[in-house]
VEXDREN-510396 format. One record per residue (C-alpha): x, y, z; residue in one letter. Coordinates in steps of 0.02 Angstrom, whole numbers, plus 50000, padded with zeros to 5 digits. Example, Ala and Ser with C-alpha at 12.3 -4.5 7.8 and 13.67 -1.06 7.14 Angstrom:
REM VEXDREN-510396
506154977550390A;506844994750357S;
//
This chain:
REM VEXDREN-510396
543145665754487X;542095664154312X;543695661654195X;543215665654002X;543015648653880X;544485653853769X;545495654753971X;544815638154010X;545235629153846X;546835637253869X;547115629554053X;546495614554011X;547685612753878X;549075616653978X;548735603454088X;548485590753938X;550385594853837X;551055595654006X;550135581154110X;549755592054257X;548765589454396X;547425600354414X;545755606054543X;544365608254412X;542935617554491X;541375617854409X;539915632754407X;538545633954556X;539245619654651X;540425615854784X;540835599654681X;542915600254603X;543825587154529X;545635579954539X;546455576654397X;547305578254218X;546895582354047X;546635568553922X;545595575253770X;544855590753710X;543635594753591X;542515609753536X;541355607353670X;542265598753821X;543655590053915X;543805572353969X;544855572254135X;545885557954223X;545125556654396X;545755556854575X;545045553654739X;545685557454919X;546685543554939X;547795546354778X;546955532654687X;546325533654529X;544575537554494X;543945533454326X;543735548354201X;542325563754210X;541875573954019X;541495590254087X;540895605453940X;541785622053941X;540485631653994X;540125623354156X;542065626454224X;542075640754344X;543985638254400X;545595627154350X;546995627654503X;548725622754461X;549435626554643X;548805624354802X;549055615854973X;547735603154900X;548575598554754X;550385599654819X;549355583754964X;548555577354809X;550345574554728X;550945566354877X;549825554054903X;549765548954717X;551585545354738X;551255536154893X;549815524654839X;551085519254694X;552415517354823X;551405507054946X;550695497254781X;548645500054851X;547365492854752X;546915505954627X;548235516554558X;548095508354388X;547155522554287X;545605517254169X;546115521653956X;544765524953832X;545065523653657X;544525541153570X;544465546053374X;544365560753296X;542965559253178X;541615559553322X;541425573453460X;542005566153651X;539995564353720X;539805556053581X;541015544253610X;540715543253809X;538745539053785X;539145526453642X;540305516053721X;539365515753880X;537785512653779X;538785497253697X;539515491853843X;538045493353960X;539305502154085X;538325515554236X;538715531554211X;538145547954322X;537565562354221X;537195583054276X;536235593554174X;536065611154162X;534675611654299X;535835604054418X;534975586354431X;536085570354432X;535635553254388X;536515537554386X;536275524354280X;536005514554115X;535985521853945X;534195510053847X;534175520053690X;535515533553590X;535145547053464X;536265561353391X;535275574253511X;534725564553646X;534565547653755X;533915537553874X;534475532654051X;533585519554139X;533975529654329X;534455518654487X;534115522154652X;535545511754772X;534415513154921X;532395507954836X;532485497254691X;530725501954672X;531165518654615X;531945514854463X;531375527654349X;531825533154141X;532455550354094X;532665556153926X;534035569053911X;534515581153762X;536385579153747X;536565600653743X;536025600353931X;537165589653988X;538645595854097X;539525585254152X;539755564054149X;540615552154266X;541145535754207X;542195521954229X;542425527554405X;542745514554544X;541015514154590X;540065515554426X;541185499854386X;540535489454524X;538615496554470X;538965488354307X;539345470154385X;537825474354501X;536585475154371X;535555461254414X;535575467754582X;535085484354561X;533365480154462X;533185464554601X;531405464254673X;531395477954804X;531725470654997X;530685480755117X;532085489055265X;532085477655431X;532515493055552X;532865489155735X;532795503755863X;532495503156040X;533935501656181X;533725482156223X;533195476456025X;534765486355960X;535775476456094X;535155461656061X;535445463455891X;537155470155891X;537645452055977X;536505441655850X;537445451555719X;539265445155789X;538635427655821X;538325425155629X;539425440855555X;538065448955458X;538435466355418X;537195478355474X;536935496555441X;537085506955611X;536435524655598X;537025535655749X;535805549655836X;536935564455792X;537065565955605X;536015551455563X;536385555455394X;538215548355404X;537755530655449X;538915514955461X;538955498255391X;539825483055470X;540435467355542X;540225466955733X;541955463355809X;541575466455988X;540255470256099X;539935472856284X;538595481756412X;538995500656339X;540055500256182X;540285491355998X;541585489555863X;541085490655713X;542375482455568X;541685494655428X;541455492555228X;541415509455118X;540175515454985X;541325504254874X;541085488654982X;543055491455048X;543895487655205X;543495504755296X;544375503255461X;543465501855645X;542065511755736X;542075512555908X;540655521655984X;539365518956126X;537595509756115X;536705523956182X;537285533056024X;536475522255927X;534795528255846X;534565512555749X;535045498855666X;534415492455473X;534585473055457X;534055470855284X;533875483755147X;533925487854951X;535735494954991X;536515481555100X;536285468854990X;537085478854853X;538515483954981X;538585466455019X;538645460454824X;540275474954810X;541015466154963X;541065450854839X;541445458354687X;543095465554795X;543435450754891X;543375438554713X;544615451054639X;545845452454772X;545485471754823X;544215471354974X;545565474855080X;547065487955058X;548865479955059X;549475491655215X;547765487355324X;547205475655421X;545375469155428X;545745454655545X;546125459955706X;545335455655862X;544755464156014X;544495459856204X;542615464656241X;542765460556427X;543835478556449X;543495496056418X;543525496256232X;543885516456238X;545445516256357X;545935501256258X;545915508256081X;546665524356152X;548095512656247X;548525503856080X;548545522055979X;549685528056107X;550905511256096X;550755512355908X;550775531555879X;549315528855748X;548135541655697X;546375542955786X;544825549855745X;543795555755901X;542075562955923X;541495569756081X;539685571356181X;539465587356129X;539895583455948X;541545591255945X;542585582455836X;544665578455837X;545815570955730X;547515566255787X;549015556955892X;548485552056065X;550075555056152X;549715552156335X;548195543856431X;548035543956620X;546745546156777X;545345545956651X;546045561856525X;546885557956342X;548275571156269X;547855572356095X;549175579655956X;548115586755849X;548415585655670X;547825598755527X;547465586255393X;547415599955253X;549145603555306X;549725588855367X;550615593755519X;550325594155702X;549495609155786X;549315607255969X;548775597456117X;547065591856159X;546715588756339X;545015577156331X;544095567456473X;543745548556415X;542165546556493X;541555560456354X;542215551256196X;540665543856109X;541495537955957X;543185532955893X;543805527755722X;545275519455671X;546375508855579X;545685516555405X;546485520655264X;546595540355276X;547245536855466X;548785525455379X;549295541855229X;549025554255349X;550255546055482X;551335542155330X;551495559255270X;551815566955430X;553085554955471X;
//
């Protein structure tokens, strides 16, 4: 849908006199945000931000002209609506929204870049051409600025990008992880530390137990989508499987990974982006809100059994939700119901729906992978029950 401007500024200030929650879609991107209507102007809308969890998510300035779509109803949004309720409910770290003081004498990027440029806060602009950058505004003008750009993963590459304030489209800030940027600023322009990879069956094993010994985290990137890599605590170990206690991107509590050492590609010891993951963990930790209220980070497991018909045994004598991923790369998400002679009975859940589907019949022996005890696991089996 390409909605005219005079449609959008219409939706958007619907949402704004009514405080609805809307799906804001933007142009040539897959990208959409969650949220409601604070402040218009002639050029733009500030939005109150959401992510999946219900939590709040900072605040995005996005310009008219970049809007391809504004939902008011949908299966997202009615799940969205839910779990907002819920995170207040269950009092999770995070539902307290961030405020910005606005006037009216100055346009809202005006506003947005000046108190960031004040404050020294990270912010994540797009332009027109697509490109976004994170980082630190150095210098302000009435038709441009300067970012001083961060890379999370190469301190090396920190770069400086002038931008003419007409191109922009769209800028995040004040977000949960732009937030923790800020307090990582010394961090982030740290001298660079050269990655420590381990690969190699017998060095990632003997790593994997070094790591539990002393309860480094580590990052563990897995041979199918080595792209989605994990990073972690060691909380047991044995001849053929790991579990992983997991931080997020935000240096969070992020449940367990279970999964076996031959689908392990490698491991990263030391690297630009665990120490910053590691300096989150104790931003987090010093404020109260590593761990989510309704989680536990502390449990312990027996690494003399079979970790897999374990975690499946305690799912089934719990009725929690499990995440599973197969040898062939299959993927399932649901209640394992039933486990004997070797084969799991899965209830498989629709998580856009949030109901149960069918029954999965699945051989243990050809589960790599299993995730649990994470925070989407806890909503979803709260909203189905």
């Amino acid at each position: 849908m390409n909605n005219s401007v005079d449609q959008v500024v219409k939706d958007l200030r619907y949402s704004m006199n009514n405080n609805l929650l809307v799906n804001l879609t933007q142009q040539n991107t897959t990208v959409f945000y969650t949220g409601v209507v604070v402040a218009l102007d002639a050029a733009g809308a500030i939005l109150i931000t959401y992510d999946d969890y219900g939590l709040a998510n900072g605040l995005v300035y996005v310009v008219y002209g970049d809007i391809d779509d504004i939902d008011f109803q949908s299966e997202d949004l009615t799940k969205m609506e839910g779990r907002i309720r819920m995170s207040r409910q269950l009092k999770l770290n995070g539902t307290k929204q961030e405020v910005m003081k606005l006037n009216s004498k100055n346009d809202l990027l005006t506003q947005i870049l000046g108190n960031s440029f004040v404050d020294q806060q990270a912010i994540m602009v797009v332009t027109q051409d697509g490109n976004s950058v994170e980082g630190f505004i150095n210098s302000l003008s009435d038709f441009e600025f300067s970012l001083s750009v961060i890379d999370k993963f190469d301190n090396e590459n920190v770069t400086h990008k002038t931008i003419i304030k007409p191109l922009v489209r769209s800028v995040e800030f004040l977000g949960t992880e732009l937030k923790l940027l800020t307090d990582s600023k010394s961090v982030l322009f740290a001298k660079h530390i050269d990655p420590q990879v381990v690969d190699g069956q017998l060095a990632i094993e003997a790593n994997l137990y070094s790591a539990m010994e002393t309860g480094r985290r580590i990052v563990m990137i897995p041979n199918i989508h080595s792209d989605l890599f994990f990073i972690g605590q060691i909380r047991a170990v044995n001849s053929d499987s790991v579990i992983f206690s997991l931080v997020d991107m935000m240096g969070r509590f992020g449940g367990y990974e279970l999964i076996k050492i031959d689908e392990i590609d490698k491991l990263v010891i030391k690297s630009d982006y665990l120490r910053l993951i590691n300096h989150f963990v104790s931003i987090n930790s010093a404020n109260g809100v590593f761990v989510q209220p309704v989680l536990n980070n502390d449990r312990s497991f027996d690494a003399t059994v079979n970790l897999f018909a374990a975690t499946i045994e305690m799912a089934i004598k719990f009725q929690r939700v499990v995440r599973i991923k197969m040898n062939d790369g299959q993927s399932y998400l649901g209640f394992p119901v039933k486990y004997e002679r070797g084969q799991v009975t899965v209830q498989i859940v629709d998580k856009a729906k949030l109901f149960v589907v069918n029954n999965q019949l699945i051989n243990l022996n050809d589960i790599d992978e299993i995730a649990f005890g994470y925070l989407d696991s806890y909503l979803i089996e709260q909203q189905i029950g």
